[in-house]
C-alpha positions as CSV (number, residue, x, y, z in Angstrom):
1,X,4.0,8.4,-7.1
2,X,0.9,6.0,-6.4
3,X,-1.0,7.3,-2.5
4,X,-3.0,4.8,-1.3
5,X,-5.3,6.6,0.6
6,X,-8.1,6.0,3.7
7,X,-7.4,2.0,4.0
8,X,-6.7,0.1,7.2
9,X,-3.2,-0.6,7.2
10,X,-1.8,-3.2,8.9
11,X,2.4,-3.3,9.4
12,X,4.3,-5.1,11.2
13,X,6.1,-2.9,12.7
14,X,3.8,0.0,13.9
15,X,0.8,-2.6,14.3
16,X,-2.4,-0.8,13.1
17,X,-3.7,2.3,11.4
18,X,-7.2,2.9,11.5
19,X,-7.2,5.2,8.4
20,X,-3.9,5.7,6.8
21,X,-2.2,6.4,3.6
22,X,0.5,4.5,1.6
23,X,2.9,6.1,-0.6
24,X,4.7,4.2,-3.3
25,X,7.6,5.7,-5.3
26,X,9.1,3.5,-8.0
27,X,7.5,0.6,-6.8
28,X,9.2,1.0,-3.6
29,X,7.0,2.1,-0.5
30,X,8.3,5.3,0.7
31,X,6.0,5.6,3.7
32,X,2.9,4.8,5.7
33,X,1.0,6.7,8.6
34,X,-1.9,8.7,9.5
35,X,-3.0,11.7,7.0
36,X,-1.3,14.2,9.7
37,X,1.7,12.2,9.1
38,X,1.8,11.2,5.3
39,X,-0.1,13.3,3.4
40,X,-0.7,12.5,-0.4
41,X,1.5,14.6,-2.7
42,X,-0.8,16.8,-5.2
43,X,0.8,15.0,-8.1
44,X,0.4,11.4,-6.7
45,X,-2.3,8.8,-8.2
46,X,-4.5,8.3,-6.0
47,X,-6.3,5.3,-4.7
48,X,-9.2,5.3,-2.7
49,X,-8.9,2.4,-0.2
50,X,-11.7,3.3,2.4
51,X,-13.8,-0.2,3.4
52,X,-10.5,-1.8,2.7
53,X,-7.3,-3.5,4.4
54,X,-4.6,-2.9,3.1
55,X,-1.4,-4.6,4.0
56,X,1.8,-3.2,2.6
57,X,4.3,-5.5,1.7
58,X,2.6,-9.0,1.9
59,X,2.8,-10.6,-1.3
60,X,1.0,-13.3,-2.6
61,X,3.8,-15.6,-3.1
62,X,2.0,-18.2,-5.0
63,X,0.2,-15.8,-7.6
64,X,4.2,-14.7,-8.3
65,X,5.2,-18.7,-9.4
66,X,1.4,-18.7,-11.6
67,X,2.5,-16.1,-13.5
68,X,6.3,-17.1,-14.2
69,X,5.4,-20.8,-14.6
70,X,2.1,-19.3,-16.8
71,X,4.4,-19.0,-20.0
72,X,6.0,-22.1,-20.3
């Protein structure tokens, strides 16, 4: 389990978090809230985001085709 932790998330469907944590499980995201609400597990990696945005789920599409196109 990867917690990313302190960030500023934005979502698209609860709008802002000022300080918040991501949980990713299998390189699925399980959840995203406050602390009170999402707490990292003990045994989770963690990564520090404070300073940072951090916007679950985008995807930079382009860097995607790079790296498939990359080998050819």
């Amino acid at each position: 389990m990867l917690a990313i932790t302190g960030g500023r998330i934005l979502t698209i469907t609860r709008g802002e978090i000022a300080t918040g944590t991501v949980l990713v499980d299998g390189g699925k995201i399980v959840a995203i809230g406050p602390p009170r609400e999402v707490p990292a597990p003990p045994a989770a990696r963690i990564v520090d985001a404070s300073g940072k945005f951090v916007m679950p789920g985008l995807i930079e599409g382009r860097e995607d085709v790079r790296r498939r196109t990359a080998g050819r």
